[in-house]
C-alpha positions as CSV (number, residue, x, y, z in Angstrom):
1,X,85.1,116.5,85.2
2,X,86.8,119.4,86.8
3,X,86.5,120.9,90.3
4,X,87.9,124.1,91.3
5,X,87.5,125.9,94.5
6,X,89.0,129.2,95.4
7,X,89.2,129.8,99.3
8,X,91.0,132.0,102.0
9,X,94.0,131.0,103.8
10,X,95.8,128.0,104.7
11,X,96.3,127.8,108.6
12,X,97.0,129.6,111.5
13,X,100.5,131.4,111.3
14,X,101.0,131.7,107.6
15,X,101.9,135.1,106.9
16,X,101.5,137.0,103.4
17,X,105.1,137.0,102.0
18,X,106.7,140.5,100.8
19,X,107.2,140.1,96.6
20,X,108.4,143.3,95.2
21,X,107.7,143.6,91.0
22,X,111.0,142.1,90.7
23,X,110.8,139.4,92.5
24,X,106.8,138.0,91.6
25,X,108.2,136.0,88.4
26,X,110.0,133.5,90.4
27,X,107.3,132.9,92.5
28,X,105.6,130.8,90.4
29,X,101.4,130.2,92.1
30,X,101.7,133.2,94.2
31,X,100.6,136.6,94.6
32,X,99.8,138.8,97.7
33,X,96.0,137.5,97.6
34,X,96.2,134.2,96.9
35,X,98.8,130.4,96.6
36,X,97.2,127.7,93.5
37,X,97.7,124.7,94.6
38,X,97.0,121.6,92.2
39,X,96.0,118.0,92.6
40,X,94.2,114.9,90.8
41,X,92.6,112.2,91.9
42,X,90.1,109.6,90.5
43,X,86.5,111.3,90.4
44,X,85.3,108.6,87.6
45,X,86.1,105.0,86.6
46,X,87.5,102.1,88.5
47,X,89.1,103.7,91.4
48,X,86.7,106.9,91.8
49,X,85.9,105.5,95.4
50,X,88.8,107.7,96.2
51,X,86.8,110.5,95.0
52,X,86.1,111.3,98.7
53,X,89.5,112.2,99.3
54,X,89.8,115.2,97.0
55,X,86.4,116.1,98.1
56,X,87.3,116.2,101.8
57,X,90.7,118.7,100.8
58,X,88.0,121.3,99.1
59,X,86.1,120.9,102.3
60,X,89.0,121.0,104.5
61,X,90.4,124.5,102.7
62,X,86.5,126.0,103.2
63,X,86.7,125.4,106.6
64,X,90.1,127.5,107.4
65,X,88.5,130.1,104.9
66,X,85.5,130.1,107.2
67,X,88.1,130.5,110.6
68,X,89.4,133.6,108.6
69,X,91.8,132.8,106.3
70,X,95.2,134.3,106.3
71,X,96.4,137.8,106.1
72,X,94.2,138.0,103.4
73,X,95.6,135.4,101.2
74,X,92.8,133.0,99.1
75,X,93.9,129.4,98.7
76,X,93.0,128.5,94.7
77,X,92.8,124.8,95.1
78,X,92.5,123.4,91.5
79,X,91.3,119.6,91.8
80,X,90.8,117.6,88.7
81,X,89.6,114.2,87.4
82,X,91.9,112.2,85.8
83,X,89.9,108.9,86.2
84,X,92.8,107.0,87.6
85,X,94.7,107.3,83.9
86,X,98.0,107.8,83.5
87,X,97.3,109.6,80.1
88,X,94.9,111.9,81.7
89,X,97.0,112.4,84.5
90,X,99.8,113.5,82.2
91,X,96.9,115.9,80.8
92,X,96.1,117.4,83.6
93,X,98.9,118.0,85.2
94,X,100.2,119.8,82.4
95,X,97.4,122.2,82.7
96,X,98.0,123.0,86.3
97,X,101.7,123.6,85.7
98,X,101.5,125.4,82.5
99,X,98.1,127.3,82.1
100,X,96.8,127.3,85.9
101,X,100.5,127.6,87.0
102,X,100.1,126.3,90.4
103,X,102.7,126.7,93.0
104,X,102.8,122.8,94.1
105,X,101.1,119.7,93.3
106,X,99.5,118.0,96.3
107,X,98.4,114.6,97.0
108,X,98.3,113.1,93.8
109,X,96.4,110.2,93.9
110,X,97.8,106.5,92.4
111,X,101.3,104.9,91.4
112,X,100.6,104.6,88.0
113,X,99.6,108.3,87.9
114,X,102.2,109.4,89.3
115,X,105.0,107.4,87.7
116,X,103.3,108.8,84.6
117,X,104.3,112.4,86.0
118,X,107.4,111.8,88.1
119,X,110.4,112.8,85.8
120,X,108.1,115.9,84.6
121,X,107.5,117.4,87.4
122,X,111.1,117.4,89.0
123,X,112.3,118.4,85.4
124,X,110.2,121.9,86.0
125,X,111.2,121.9,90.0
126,X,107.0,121.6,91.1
127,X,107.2,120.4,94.1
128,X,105.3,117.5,94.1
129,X,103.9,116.5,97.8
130,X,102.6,114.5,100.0
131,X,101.2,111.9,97.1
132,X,98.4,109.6,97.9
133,X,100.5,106.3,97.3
134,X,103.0,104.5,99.4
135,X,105.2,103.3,96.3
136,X,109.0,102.9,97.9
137,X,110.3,105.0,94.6
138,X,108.7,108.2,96.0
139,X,111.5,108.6,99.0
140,X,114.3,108.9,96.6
141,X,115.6,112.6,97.0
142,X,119.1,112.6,95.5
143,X,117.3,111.7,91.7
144,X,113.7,112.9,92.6
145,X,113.8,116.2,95.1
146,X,111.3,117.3,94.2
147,X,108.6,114.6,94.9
148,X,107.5,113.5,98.3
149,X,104.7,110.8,99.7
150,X,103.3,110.7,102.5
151,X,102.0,107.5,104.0
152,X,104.0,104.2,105.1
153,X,105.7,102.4,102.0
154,X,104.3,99.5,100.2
155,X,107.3,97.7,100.3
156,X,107.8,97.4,103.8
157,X,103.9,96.2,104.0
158,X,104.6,93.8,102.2
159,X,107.6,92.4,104.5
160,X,105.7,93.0,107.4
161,X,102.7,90.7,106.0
162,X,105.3,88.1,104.9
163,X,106.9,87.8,109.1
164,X,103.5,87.4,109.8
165,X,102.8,84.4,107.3
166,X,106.1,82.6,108.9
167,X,104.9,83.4,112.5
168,X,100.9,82.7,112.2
169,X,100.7,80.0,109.9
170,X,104.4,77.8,109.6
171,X,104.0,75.7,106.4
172,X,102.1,78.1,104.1
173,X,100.6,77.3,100.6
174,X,100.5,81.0,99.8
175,X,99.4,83.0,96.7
176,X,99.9,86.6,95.5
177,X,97.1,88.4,93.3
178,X,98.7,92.3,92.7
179,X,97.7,95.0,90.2
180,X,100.4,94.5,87.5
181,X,102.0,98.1,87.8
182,X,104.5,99.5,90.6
183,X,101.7,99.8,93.1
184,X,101.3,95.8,93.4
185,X,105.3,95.6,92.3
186,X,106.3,97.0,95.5
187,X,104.2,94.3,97.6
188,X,105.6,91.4,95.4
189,X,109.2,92.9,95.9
190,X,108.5,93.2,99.7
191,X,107.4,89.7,100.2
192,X,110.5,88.4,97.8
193,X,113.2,90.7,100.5
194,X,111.3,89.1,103.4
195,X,111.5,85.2,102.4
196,X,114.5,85.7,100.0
197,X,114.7,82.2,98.6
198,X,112.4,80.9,100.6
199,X,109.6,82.7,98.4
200,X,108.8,80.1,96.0
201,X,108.4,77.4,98.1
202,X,105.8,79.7,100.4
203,X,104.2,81.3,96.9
204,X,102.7,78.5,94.7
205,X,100.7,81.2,92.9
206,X,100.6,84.6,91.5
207,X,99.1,86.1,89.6
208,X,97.9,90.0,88.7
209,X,95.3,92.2,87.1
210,X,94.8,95.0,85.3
211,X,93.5,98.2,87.0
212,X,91.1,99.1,83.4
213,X,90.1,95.2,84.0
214,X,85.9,94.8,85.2
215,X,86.5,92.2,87.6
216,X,88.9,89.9,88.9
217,X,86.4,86.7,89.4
218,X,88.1,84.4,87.5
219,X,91.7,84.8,89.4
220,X,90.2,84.7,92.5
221,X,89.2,80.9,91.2
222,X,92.5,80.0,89.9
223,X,93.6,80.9,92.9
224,X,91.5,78.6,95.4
225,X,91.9,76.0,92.7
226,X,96.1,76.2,93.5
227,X,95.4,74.8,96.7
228,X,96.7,78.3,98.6
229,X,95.5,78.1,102.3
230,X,97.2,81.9,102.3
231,X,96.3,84.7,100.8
232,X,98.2,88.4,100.0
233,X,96.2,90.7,97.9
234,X,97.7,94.0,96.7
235,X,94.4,95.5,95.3
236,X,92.5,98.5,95.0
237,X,89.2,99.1,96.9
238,X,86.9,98.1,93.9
239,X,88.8,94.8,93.5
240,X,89.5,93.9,97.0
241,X,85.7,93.7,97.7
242,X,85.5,91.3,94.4
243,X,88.4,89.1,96.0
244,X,86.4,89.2,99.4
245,X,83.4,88.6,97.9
246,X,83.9,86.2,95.3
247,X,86.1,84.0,98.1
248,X,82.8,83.8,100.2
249,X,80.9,82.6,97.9
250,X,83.2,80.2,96.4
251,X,83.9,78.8,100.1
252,X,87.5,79.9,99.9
253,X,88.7,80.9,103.5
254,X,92.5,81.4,103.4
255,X,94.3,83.6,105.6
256,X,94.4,86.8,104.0
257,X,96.4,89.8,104.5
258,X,95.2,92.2,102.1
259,X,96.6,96.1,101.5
260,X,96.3,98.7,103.4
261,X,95.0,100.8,100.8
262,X,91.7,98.5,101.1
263,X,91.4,98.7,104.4
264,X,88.4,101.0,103.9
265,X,84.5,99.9,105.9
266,X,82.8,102.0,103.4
267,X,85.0,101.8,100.0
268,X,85.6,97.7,100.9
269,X,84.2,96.1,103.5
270,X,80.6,97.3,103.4
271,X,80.6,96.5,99.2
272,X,82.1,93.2,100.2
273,X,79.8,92.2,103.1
274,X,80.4,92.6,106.7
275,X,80.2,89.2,107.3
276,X,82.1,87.8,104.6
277,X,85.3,89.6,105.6
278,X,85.8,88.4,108.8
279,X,89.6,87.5,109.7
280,X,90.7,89.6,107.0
281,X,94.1,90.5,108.3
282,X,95.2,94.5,107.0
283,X,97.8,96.9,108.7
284,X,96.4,100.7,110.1
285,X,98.4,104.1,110.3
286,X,95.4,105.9,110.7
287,X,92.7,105.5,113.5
288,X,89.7,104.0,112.2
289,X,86.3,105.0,113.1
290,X,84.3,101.9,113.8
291,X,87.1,101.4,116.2
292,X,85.6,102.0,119.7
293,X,89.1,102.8,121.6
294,X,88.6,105.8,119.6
295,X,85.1,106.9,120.3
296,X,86.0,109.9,122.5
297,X,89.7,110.2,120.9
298,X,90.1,114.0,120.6
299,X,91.8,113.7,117.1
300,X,89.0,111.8,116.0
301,X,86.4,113.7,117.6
302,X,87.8,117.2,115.6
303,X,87.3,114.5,112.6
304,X,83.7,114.1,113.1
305,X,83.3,117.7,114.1
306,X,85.1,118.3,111.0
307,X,82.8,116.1,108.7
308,X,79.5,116.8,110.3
309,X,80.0,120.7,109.6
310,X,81.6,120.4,106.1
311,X,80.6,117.1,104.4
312,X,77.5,115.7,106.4
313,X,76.4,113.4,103.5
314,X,80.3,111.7,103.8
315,X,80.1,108.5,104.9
316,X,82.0,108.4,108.2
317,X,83.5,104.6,107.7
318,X,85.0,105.3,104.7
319,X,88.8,105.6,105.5
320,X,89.4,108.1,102.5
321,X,88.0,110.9,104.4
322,X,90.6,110.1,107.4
323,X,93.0,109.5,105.0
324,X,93.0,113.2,103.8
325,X,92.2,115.2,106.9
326,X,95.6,113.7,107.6
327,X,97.2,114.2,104.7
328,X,96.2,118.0,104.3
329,X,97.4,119.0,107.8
330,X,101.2,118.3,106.5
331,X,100.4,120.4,103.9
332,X,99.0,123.2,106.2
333,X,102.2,123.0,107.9
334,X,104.6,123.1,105.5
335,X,103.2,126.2,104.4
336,X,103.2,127.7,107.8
337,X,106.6,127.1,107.9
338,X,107.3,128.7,104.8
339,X,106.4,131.9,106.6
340,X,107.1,134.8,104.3
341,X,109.3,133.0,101.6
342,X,106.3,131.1,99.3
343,X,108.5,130.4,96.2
344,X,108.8,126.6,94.8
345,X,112.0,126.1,96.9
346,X,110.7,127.0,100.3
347,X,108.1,124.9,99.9
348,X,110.2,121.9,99.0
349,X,112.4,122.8,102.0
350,X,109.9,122.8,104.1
351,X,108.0,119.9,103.3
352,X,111.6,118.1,103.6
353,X,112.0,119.3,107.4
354,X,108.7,118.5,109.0
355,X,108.0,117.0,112.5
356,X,104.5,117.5,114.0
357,X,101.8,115.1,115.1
358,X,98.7,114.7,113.3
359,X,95.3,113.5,115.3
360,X,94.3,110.8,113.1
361,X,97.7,108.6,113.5
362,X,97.6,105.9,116.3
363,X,99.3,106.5,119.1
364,X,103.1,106.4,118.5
365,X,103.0,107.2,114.9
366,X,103.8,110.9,114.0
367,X,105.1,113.0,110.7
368,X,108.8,113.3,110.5
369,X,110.8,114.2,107.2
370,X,114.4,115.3,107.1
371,X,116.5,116.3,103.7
372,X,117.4,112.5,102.9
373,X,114.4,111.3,104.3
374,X,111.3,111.1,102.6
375,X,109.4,108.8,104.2
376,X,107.0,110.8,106.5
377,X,105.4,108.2,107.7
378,X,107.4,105.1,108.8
379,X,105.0,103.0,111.2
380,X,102.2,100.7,110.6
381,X,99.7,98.3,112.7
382,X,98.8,94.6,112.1
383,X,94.3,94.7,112.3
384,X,91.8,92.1,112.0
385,X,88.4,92.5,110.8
386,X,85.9,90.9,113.4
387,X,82.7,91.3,111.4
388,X,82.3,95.0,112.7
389,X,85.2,96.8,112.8
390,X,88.7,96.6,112.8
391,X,90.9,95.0,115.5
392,X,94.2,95.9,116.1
393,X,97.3,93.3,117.6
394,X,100.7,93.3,118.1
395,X,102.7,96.3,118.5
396,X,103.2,98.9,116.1
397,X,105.8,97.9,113.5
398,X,108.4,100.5,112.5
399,X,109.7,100.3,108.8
400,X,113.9,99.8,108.2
């Protein structure tokens, strides 16, 4: 499955850069009339509930064609299935940097994906932004400069989930279900920093899954069966909505923290059942819809302008879509910082030296990279799931 979409401009204040003959070969994506840009994500298999994401950046690029575009200058935005397979992600990305020749790849979608590309595309100097996955290994720009993610890190999720085991619930019979690649990794290693050797006495169970696996019933009994009255779960959508479900119906009620990456109403909950997720315990970064502190929130109502004009059949509770208006907006200003100097790397430079405020974050969250920081986003919410939508506590929680 393929999806390409060519459109004009990429924001307010880009301007066309000057490229004499001489100079056009080393600006690789880039010509007077339009940048390529390049991305994958999930349309098919088990994770093509993120689908919506690279649907929302084709719509998101249509709309600032619509407001005019950009001295002129189309945006060639080059999105492609790769079903959540490292193999086909190598694939594809190949394509994009060898035959389509895009200037950047942007918002990648999955750990295991993009492990499967990370020492290829620094080897050719793509620059490799804003990926959609908060593995710790993506903030490492002395080996890697040329990849960076953007939301909080997985690792510190983990820790922030294990402090709140201690505090909530002293005494703990915990387990630990995470996909078995670098994605669930990072939560497992989290949780190990927080409790250091205190871990396996609060974990009496873990166990993992495979992301090509069909369901993940039978763990989610061998984990009740362990006597666990706690619960972490470091799981994609599809399987996170198993776990809830299959818990329910099994009369399992630990407490459960579950990734953020789940967090969705639409892609989790609502598959789940409402009603059988209640007290789930998640952490935000981005405002949530069926949260009513944010029903006449100006970022979120340029959202739902955004999404009623440009994708009216989305649904509006699933998190994906707020996920990537957010995510595309540091792209947009990268590239307006770039001004006139488009080549591989500007851009890199750029996307190292950002600081602006998105609508989408919760309050006292913002963007901010620097040249040895590549974490853009370092803060993160505790939320609670009431039956109907998400409820936040605490304060928000910075990462070290």
């Amino acid at each position: 499955m393929k999806r390409r979409t060519v459109l004009a401009g990429i924001g307010a204040g880009l301007a066309m850069p000057h490229i004499r003959p001489a100079e056009a070969a080393t600006v690789v994506g880039v010509t007077k009339t339009e940048i390529k840009i390049g991305h994958t994500i999930p349309y098919s298999g088990n994770a093509s509930s993120y689908g919506v994401i690279g649907k929302s950046h084709s719509a998101y690029f249509k709309m600032i064609n619509d407001q005019g575009g950009i001295n002129g200058r189309k945006v060639n935005f080059i999105s492609l299935d790769d079903a959540y397979n490292p193999a086909k992600t190598v694939e594809q990305v190949r394509r994009l940097v060898e035959q389509d020749k895009v200037a950047l790849l942007f918002n990648v979608l999955g750990t295991p994906t993009n492990s499967a590309i990370h020492r290829y595309v620094n080897q050719r100097k793509v620059p490799h932004l804003f990926l959609s996955t908060g593995a710790d290994k993506w903030a490492n720009p002395k080996d890697f400069p040329w990849t960076i993610g953007w939301q909080p890190s997985y690792h510190t999720e983990g820790q922030i989930y294990a402090r709140y085991i201690q505090q909530a619930k002293p005494g703990a019979k915990a387990a630990l279900i995470y996909q078995n690649d670098d994605f669930g990794k990072d939560y497992l290693n989290g949780l190990k920093d927080a409790l250091k050797d205190d871990f396996n006495k609060v974990f009496i169970k873990v166990l993992t899954y495979e992301a090509t696996d069909a369901t993940i019933d039978s763990q989610v009994v061998s984990l009740k069966e362990s006597g666990a009255d706690t619960l972490v779960s470091a799981c994609i959508p599809k399987f996170s909505a198993q776990l809830i479900r299959k818990a329910y119906d099994i009369g399992w009620k630990p407490l459960h923290c579950m990734s953020n990456v789940s967090a969705s109403v639409g892609a989790t909950i609502n598959p789940a059942g409402p009603e059988k997720a209640v007290g789930v315990i998640s952490s935000q970064y981005l405002k949530d819809h069926s949260d009513p502190d944010w029903k006449n929130d100006a970022g979120m109502n340029e959202w739902r302008a955004f999404m009623a004009k440009y994708i009216p059949e989305g649904d509006i509770n699933d998190a994906g879509y707020v996920f990537a208006y957010g995510a595309v907006q540091s792209m947009v200003q990268t590239l307006k910082q770039c001004g006139d100097d488009l080549s591989r790397e500007n851009i890199m430079k750029q996307a190292a030296n950002l600081k602006h405020e998105v609508g989408v974050l919760l309050p006292g969250i913002s963007v901010s990279t620097g040249p040895t920081d590549f974490h853009p986003i370092k803060q993160m919410q505790l939320t609670r799931w009431t039956g109907t939508t998400w409820e936040r506590f605490g304060g928000v929680l910075a990462s070290s």
